[in-house]
TIMI-2910 file (N, C-alpha, C, CB; in pm, 1 decimal, decimal comma, always signed):
<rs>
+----------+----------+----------+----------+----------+----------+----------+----------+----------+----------+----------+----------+------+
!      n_x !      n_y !      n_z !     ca_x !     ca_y !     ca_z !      c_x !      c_y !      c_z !     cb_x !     cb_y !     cb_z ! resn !
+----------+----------+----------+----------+----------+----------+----------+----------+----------+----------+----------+----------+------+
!  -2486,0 !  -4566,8 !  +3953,3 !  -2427,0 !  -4685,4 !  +4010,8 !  -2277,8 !  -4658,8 !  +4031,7 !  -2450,8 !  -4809,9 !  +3919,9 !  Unk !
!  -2207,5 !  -4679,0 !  +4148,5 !  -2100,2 !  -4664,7 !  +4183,3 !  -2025,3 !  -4773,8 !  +4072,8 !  -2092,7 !  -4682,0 !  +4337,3 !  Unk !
!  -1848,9 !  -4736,8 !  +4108,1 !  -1798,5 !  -4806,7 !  +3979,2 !  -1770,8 !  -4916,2 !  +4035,7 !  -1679,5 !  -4749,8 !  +3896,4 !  Unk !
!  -1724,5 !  -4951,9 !  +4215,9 !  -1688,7 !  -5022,7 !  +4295,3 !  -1824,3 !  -5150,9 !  +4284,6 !  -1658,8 !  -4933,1 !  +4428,8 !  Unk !
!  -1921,5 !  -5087,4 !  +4316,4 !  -2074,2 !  -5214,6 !  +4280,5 !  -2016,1 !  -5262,0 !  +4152,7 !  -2277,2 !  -5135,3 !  +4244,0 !  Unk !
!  -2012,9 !  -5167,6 !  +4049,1 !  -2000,8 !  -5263,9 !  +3916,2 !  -1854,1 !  -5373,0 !  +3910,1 !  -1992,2 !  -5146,5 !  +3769,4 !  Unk !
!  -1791,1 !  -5312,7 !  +3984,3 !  -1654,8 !  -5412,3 !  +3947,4 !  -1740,0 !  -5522,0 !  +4057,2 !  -1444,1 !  -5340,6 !  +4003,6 !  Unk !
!  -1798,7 !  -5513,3 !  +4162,4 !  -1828,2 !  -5633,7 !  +4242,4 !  -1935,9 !  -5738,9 !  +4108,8 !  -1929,5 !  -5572,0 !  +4417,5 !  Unk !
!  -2041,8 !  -5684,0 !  +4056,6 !  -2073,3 !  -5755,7 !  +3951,4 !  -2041,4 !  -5843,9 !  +3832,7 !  -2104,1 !  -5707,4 !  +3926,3 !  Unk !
!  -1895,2 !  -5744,4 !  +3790,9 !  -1782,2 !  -5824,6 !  +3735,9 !  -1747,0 !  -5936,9 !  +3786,4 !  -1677,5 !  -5764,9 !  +3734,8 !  Unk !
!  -1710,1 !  -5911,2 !  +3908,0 !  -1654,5 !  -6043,2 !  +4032,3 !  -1731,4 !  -6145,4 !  +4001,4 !  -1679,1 !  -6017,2 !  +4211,8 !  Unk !
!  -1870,7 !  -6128,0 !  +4032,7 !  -1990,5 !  -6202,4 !  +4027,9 !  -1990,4 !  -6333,7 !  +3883,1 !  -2117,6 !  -6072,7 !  +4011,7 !  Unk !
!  -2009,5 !  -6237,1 !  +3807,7 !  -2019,3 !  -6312,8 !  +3660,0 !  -1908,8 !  -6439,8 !  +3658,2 !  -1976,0 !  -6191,9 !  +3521,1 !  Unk !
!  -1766,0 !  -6310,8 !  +3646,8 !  -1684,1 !  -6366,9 !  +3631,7 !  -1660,9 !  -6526,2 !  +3710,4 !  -1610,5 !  -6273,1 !  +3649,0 !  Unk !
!  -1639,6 !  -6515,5 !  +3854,8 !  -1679,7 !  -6610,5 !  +3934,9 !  -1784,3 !  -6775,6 !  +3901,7 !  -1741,4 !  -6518,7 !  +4017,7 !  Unk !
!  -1856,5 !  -6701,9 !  +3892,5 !  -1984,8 !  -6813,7 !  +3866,2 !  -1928,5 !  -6888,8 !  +3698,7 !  -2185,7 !  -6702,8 !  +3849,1 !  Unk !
!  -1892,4 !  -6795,0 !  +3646,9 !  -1855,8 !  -6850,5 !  +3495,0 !  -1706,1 !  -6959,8 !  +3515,3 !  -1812,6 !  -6686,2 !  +3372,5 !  Unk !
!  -1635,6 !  -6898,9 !  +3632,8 !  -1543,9 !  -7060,4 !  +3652,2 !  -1593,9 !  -7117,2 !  +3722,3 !  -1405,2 !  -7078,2 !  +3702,8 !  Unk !
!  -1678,6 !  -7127,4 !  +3836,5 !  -1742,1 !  -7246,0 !  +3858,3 !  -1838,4 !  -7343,3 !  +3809,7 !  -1772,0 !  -7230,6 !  +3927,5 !  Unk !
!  -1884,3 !  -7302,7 !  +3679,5 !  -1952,4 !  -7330,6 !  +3576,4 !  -1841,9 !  -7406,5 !  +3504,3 !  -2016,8 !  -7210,4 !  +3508,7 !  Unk !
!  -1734,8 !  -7383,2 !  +3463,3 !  -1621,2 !  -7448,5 !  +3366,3 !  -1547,7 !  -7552,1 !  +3441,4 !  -1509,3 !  -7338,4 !  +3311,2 !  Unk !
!  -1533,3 !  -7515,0 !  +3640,7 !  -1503,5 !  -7631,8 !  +3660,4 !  -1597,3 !  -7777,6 !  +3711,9 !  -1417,5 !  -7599,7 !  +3733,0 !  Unk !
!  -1764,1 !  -7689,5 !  +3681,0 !  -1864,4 !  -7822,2 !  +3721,7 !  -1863,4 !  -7911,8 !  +3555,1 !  -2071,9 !  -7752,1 !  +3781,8 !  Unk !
!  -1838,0 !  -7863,9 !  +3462,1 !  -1763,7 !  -7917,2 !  +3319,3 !  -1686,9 !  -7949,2 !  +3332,2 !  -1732,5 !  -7860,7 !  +3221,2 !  Unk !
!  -1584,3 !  -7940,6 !  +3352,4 !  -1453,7 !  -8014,6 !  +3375,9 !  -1483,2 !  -8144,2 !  +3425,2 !  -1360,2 !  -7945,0 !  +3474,0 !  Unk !
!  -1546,9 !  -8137,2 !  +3551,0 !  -1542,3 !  -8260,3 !  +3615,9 !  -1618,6 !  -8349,5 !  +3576,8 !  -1560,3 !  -8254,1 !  +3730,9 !  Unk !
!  -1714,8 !  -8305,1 !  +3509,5 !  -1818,0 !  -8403,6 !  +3424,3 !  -1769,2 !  -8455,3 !  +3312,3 !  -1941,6 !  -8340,1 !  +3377,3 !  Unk !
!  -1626,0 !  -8402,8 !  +3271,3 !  -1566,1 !  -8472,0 !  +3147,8 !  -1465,3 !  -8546,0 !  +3230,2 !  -1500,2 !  -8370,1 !  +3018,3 !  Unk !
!  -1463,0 !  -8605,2 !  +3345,0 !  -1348,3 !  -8658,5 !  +3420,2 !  -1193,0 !  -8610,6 !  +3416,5 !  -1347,3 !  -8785,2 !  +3384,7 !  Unk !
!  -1207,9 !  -8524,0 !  +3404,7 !  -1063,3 !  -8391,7 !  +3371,3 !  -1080,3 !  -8255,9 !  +3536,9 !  -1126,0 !  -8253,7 !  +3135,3 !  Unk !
!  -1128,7 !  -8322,0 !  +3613,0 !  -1126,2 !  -8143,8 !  +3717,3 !  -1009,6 !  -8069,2 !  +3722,9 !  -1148,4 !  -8153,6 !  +3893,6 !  Unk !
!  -1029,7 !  -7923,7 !  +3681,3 !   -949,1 !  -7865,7 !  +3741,8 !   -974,7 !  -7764,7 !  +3840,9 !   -887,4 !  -7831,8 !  +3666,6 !  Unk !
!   -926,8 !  -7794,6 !  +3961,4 !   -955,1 !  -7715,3 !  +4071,7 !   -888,8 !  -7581,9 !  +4137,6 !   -951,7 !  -7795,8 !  +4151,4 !  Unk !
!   -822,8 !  -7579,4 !  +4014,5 !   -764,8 !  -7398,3 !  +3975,4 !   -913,3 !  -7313,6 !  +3937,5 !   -630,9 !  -7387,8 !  +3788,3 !  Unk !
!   -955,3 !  -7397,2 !  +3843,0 !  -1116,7 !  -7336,9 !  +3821,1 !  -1183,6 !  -7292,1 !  +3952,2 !  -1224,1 !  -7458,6 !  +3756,4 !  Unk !
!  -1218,3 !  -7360,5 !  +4030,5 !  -1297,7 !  -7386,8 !  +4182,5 !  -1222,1 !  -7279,3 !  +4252,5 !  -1277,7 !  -7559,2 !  +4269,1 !  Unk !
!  -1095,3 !  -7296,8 !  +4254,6 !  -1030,5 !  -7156,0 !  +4378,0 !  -1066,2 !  -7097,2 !  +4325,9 !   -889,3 !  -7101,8 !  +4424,8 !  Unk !
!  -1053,6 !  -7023,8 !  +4211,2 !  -1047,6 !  -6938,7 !  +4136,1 !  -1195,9 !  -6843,1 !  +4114,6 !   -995,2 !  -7007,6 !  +4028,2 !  Unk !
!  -1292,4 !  -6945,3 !  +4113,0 !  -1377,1 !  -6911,3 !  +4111,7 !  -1451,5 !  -6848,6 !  +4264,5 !  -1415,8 !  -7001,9 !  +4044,4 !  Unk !
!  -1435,0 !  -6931,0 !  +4327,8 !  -1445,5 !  -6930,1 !  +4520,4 !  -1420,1 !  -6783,9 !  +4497,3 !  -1301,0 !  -7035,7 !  +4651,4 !  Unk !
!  -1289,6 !  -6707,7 !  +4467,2 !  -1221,9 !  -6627,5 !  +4515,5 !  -1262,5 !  -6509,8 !  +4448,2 !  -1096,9 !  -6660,7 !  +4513,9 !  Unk !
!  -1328,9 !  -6540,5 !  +4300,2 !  -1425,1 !  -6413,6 !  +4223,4 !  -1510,6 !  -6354,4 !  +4276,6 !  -1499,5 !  -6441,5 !  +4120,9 !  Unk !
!  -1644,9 !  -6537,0 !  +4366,9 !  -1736,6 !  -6487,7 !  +4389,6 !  -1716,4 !  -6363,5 !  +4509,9 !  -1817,8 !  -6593,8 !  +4409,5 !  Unk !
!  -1613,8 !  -6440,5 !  +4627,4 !  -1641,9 !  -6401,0 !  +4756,5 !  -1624,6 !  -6232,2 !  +4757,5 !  -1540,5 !  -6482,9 !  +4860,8 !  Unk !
!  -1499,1 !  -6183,0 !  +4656,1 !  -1435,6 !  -6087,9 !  +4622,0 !  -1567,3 !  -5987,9 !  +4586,6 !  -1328,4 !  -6127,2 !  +4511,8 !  Unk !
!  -1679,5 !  -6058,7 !  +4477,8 !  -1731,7 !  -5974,0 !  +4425,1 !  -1865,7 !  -5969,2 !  +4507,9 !  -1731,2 !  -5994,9 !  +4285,7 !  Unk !
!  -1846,9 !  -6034,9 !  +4581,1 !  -1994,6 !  -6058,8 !  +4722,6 !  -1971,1 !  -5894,8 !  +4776,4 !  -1948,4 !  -6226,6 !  +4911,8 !  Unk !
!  -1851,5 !  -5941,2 !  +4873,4 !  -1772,6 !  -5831,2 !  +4930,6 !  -1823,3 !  -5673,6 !  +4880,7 !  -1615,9 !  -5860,0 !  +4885,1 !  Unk !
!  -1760,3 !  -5671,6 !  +4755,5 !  -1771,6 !  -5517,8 !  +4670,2 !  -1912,0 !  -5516,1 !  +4700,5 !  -1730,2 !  -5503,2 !  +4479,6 !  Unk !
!  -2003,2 !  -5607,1 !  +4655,1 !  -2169,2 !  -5566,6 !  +4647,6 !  -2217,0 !  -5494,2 !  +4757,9 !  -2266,7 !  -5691,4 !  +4642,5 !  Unk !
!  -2195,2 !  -5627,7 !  +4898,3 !  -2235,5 !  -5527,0 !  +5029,0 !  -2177,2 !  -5468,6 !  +5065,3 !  -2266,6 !  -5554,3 !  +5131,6 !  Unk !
!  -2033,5 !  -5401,7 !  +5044,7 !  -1979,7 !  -5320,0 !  +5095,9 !  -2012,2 !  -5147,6 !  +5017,2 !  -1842,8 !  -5381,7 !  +5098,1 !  Unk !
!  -2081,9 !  -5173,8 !  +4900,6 !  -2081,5 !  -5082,8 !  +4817,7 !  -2223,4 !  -5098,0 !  +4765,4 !  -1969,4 !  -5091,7 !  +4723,7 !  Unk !
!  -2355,2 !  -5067,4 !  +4843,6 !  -2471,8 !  -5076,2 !  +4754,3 !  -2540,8 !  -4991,0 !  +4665,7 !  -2549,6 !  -5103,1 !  +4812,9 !  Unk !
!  -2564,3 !  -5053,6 !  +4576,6 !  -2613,5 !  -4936,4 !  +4461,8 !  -2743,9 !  -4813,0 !  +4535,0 !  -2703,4 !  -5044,8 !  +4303,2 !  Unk !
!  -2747,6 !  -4734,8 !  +4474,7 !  -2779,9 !  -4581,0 !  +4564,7 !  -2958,7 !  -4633,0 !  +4548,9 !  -2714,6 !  -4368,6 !  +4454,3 !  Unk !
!  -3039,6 !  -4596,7 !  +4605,9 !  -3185,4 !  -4609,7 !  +4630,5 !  -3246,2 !  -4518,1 !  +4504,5 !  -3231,8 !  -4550,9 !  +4794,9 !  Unk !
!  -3371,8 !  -4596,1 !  +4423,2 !  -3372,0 !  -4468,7 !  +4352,0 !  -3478,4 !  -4413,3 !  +4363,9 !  -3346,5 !  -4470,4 !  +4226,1 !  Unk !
!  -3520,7 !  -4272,0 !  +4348,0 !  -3616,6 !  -4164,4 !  +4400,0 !  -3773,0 !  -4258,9 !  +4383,1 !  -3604,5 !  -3995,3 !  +4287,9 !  Unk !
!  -3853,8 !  -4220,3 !  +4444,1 !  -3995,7 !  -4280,3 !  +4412,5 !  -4038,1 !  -4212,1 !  +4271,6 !  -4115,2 !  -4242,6 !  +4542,0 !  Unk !
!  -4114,9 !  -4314,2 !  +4259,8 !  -4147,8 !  -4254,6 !  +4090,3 !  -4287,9 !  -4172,7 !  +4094,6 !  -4173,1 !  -4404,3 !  +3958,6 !  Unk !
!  -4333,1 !  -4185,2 !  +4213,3 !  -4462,8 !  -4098,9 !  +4218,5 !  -4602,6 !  -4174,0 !  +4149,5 !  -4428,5 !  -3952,8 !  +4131,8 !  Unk !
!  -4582,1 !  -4324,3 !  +4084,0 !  -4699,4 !  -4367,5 !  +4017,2 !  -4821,6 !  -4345,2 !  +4087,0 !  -4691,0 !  -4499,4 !  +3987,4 !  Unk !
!  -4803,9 !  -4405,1 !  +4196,3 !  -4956,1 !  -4461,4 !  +4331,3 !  -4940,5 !  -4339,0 !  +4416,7 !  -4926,7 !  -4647,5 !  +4465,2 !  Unk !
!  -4936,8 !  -4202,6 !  +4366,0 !  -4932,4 !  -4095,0 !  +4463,5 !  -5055,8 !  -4012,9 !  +4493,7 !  -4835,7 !  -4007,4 !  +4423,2 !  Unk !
!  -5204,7 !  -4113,2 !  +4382,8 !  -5323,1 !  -4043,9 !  +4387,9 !  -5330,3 !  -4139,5 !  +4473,8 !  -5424,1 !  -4011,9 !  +4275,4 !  Unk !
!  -5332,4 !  -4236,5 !  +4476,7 !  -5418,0 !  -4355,9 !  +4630,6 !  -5304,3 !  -4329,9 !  +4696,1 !  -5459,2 !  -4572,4 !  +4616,6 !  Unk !
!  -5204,7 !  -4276,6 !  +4756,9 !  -5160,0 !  -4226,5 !  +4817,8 !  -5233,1 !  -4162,5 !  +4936,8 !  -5107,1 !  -4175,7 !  +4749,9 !  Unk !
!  -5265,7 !  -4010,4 !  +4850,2 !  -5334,7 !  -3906,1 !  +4950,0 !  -5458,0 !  -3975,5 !  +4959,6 !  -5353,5 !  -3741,5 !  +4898,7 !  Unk !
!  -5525,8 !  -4056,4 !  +4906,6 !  -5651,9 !  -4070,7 !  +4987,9 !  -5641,6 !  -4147,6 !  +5081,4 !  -5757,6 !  -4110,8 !  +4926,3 !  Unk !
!  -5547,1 !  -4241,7 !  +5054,7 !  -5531,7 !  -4327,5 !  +5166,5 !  -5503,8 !  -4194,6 !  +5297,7 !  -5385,8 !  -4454,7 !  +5133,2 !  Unk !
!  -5419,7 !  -4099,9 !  +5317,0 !  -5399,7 !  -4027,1 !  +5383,9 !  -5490,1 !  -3940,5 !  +5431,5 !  -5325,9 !  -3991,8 !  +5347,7 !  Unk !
!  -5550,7 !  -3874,3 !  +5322,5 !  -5742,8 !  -3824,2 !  +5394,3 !  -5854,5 !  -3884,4 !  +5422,7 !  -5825,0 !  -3748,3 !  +5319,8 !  Unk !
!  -5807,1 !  -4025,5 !  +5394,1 !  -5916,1 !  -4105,7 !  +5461,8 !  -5896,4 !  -4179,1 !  +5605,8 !  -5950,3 !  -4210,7 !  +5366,7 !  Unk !
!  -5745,9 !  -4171,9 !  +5633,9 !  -5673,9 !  -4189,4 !  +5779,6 !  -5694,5 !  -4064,1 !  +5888,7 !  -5504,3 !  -4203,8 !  +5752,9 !  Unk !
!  -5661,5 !  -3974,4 !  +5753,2 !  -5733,2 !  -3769,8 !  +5871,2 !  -5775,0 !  -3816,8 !  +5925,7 !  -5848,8 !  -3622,2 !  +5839,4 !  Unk !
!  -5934,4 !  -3853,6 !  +5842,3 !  -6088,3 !  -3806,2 !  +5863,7 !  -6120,4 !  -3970,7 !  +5982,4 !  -6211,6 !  -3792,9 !  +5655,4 !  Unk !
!  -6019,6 !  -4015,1 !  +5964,6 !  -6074,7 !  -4110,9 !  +6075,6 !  -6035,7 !  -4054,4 !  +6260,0 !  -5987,7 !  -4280,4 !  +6035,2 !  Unk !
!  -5910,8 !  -4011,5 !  +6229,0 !  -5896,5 !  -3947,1 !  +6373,7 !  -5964,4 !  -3828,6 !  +6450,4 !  -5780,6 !  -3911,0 !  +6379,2 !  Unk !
+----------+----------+----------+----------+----------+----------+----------+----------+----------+----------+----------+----------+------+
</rs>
């Protein structure tokens, strides 16, 4: 995993965890909407990193590689 994905994940958490403190806030009739930018500006930041930086594909694991080939010699034997 690139380090750039993981800091976008950081973003992520981080983000959601002040918009979480300021949907509390406001439910205690106290908002603070330093929370809300703040948070806005984690998520979008750590959106960003994600698609700009996607984690690498990982190799096939080979489980379904016996119904695999038959599926494949049974496609041959049809042509």
């Amino acid at each position: 995993m690139k380090a750039l994905n993981r800091v976008g994940i950081f973003f992520l958490l981080i983000g959601g965890g002040l918009v979480t403190l300021f949907i509390l806030s406001d439910m205690a009739d106290a908002p603070d909407f330093n929370l809300l930018f703040m948070g806005a500006i984690c998520l979008l930041g750590g959106l960003f990193l994600r698609i700009a930086n996607p984690p690498p594909k990982a190799p096939p694991s080979g489980r379904f590689s016996m119904f695999q080939r038959a599926k494949r010699k049974k496609k041959d034997g049809e042509n």
